[in-house]
C-alpha atoms as a printed R data frame, in Angstrom:
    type eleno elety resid chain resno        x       y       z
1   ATOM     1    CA   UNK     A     1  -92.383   6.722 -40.899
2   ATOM     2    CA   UNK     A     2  -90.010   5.184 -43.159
3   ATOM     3    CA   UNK     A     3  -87.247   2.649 -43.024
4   ATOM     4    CA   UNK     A     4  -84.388   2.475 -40.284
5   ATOM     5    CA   UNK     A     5  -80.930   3.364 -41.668
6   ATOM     6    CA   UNK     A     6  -77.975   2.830 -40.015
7   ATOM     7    CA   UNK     A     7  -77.573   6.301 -39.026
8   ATOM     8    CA   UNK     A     8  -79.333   7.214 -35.857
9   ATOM     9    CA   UNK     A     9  -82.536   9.330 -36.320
10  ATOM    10    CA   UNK     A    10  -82.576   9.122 -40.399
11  ATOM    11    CA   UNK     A    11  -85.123   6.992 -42.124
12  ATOM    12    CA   UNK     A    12  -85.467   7.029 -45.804
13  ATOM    13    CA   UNK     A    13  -89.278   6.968 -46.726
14  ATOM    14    CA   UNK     A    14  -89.158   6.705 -50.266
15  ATOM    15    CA   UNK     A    15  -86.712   6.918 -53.663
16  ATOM    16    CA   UNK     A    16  -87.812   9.031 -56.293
17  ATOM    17    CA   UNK     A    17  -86.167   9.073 -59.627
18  ATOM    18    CA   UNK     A    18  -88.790  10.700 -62.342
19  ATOM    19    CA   UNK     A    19  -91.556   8.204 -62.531
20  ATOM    20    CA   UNK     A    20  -89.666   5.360 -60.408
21  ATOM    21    CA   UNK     A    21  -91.143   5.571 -56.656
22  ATOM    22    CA   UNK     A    22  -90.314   2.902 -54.352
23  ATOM    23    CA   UNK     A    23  -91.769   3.285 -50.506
24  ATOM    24    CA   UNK     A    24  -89.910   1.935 -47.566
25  ATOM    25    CA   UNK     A    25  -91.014   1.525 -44.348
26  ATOM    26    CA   UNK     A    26  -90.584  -0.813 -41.137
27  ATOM    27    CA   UNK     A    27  -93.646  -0.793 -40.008
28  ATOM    28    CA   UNK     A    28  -96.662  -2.640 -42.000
29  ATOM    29    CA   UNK     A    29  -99.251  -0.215 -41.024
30  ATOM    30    CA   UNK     A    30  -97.218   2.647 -41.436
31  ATOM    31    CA   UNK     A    31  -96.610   1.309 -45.330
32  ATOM    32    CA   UNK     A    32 -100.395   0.867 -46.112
33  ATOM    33    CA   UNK     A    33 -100.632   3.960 -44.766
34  ATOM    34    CA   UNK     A    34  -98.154   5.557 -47.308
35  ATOM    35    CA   UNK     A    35  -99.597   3.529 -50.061
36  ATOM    36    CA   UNK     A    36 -102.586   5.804 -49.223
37  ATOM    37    CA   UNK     A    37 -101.505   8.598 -48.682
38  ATOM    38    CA   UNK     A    38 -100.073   8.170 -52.387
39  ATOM    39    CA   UNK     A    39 -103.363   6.960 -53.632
40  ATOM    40    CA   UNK     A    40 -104.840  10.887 -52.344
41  ATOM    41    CA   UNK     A    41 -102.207  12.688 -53.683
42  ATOM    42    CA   UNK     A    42 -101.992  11.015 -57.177
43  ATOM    43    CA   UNK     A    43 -106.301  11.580 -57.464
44  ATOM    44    CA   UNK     A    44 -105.280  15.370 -56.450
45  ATOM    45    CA   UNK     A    45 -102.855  15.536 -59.005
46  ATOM    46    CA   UNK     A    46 -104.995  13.545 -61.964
47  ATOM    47    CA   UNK     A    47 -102.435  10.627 -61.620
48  ATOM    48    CA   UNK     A    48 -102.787   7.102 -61.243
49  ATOM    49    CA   UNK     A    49 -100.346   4.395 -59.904
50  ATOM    50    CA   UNK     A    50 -100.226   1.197 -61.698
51  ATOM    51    CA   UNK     A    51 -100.524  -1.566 -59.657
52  ATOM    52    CA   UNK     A    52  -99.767  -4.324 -62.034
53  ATOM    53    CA   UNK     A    53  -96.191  -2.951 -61.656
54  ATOM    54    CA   UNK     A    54  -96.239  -2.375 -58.080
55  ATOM    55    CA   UNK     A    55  -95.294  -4.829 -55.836
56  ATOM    56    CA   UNK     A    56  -94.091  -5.519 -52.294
57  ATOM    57    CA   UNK     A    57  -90.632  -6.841 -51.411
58  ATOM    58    CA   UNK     A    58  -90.015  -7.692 -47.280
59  ATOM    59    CA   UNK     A    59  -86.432  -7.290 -47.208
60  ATOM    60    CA   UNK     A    60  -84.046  -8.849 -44.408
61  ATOM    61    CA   UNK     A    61  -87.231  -9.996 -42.463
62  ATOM    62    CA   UNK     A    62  -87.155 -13.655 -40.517
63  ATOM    63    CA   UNK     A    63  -88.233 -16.538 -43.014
64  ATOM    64    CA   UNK     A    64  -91.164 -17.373 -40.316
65  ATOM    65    CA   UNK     A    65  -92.556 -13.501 -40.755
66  ATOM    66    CA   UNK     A    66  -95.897 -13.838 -42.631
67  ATOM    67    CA   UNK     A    67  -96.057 -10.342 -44.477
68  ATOM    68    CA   UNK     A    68  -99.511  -8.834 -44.455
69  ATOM    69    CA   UNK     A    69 -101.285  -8.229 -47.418
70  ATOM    70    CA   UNK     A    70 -100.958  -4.568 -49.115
71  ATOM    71    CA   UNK     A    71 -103.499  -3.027 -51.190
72  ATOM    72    CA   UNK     A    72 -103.593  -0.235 -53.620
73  ATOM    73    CA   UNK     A    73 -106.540   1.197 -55.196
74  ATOM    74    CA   UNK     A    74 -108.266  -1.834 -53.270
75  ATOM    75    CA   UNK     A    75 -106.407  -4.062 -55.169
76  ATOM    76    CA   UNK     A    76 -104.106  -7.095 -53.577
77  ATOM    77    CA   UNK     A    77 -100.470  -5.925 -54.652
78  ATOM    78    CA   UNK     A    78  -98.205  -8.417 -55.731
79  ATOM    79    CA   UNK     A    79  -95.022  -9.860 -52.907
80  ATOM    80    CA   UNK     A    80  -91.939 -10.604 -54.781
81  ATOM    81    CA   UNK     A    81  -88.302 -11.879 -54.204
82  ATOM    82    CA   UNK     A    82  -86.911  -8.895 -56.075
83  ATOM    83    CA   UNK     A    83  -87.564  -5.710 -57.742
84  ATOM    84    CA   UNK     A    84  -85.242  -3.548 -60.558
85  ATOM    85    CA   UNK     A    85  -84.895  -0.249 -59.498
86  ATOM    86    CA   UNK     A    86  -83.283   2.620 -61.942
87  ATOM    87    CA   UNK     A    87  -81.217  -0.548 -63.553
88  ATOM    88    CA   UNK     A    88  -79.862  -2.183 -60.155
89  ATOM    89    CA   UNK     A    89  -80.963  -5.586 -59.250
90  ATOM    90    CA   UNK     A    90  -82.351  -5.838 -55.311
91  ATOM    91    CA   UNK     A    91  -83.321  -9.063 -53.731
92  ATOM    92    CA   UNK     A    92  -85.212  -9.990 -50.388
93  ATOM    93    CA   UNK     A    93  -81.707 -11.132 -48.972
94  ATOM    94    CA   UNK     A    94  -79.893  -7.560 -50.082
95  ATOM    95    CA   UNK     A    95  -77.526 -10.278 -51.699
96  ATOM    96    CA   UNK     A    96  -75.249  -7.866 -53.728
97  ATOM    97    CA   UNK     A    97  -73.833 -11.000 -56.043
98  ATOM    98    CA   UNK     A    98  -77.436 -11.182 -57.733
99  ATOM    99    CA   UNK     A    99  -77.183  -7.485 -58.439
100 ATOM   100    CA   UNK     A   100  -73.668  -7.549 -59.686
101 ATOM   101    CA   UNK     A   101  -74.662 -10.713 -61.952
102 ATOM   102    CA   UNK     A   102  -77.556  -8.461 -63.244
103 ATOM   103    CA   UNK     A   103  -75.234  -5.322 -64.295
104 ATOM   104    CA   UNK     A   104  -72.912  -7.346 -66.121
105 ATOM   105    CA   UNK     A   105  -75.621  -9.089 -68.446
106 ATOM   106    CA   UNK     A   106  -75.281  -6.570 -70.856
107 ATOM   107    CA   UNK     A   107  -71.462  -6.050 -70.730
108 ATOM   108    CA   UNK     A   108  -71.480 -10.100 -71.007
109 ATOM   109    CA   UNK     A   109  -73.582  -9.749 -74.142
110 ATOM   110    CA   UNK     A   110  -71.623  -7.222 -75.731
111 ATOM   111    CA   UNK     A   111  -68.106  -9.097 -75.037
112 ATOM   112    CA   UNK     A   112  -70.034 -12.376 -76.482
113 ATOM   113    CA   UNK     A   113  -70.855 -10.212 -79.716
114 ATOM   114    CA   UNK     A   114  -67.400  -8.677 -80.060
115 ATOM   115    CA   UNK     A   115  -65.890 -12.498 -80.295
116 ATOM   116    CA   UNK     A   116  -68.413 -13.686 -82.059
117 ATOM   117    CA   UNK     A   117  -67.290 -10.624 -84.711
118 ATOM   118    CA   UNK     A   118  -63.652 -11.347 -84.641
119 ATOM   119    CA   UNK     A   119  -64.631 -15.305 -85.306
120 ATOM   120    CA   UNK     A   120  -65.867 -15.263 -88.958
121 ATOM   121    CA   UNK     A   121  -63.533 -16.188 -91.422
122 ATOM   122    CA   UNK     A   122  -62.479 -13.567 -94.119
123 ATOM   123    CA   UNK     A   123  -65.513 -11.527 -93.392
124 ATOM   124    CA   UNK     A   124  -64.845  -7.465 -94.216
125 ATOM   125    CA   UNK     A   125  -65.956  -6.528 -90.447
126 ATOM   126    CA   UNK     A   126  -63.502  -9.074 -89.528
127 ATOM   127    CA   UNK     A   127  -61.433  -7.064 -86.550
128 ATOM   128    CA   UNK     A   128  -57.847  -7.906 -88.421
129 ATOM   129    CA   UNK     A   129  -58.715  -6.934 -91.221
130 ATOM   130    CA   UNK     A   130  -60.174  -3.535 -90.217
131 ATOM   131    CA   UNK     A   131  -56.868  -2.995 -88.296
132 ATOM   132    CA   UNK     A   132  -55.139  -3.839 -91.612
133 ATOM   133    CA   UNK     A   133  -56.671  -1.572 -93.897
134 ATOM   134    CA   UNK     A   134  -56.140   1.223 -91.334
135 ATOM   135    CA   UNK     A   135  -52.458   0.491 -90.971
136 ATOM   136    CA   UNK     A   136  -52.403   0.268 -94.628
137 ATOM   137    CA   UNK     A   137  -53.819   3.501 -94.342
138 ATOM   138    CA   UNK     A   138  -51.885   4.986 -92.272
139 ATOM   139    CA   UNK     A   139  -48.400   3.755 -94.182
140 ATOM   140    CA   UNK     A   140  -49.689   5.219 -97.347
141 ATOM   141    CA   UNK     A   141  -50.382   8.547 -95.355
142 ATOM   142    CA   UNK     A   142  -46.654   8.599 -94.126
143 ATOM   143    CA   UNK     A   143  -45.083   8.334 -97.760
């Protein structure tokens, strides 16, 4: 069970990061068979999984591969081009651009703010004026 790595003999069945778990496996029927085997062990343990955020992403396959449908508690789970996972971006095509796009959203955002903040005209958060009074400061320290 599992998915192929590119180390001979390991296979990485699933990632677990507190109450993130993503399943990987090559084999379709080995998959459903995980997504029971999960369904068991979470009505053992008084858990339940929620489906509307599960989903099922067929990574690196052919574009002709029809992927079989996957079901959870009975119900159909969702097949998507991409999934978040602890933050990082992952696509069907393992395209690392789209994830690196993704990360730097909120960097972007935050750069966008910070000239947006040393824009305004004579306002009192205005950057140069902040480093102004703090020289100021600083000189009147020294005397």
């Amino acid at each position: 069970m599992g998915a192929v790595t590119g180390t001979e003999g390991l296979r990485v069945t699933h990632m677990l990061y507190a109450d993130d778990l993503t399943l990987t496996a090559n084999d379709p029927v080995q998959l459903q068979k995980m997504l029971r085997r999960m369904e068991s062990y979470a009505a053992r343990k008084g858990l339940t999984v929620n489906v509307q955020k599960s989903y099922i992403i067929n990574f690196n396959a052919y574009r002709n591969f029809a992927v079989p449908v996957f079901r959870l508690y009975n119900q159909e789970l969702e097949e998507r081009d991409y999934f978040t996972y602890l933050g990082m971006l992952l696509d069907k095509d393992m395209n690392l651009h789209h994830a690196a796009t993704h990360a730097l959203r909120p960097f972007n955002a935050a750069l966008r703010r910070v000239k947006e903040f040393g824009i305004v005209p004579n306002s009192p958060s205005s950057p140069k004026l902040i480093i102004h009074i703090i020289d100021k400061k600083g000189k009147e320290e020294r005397r």
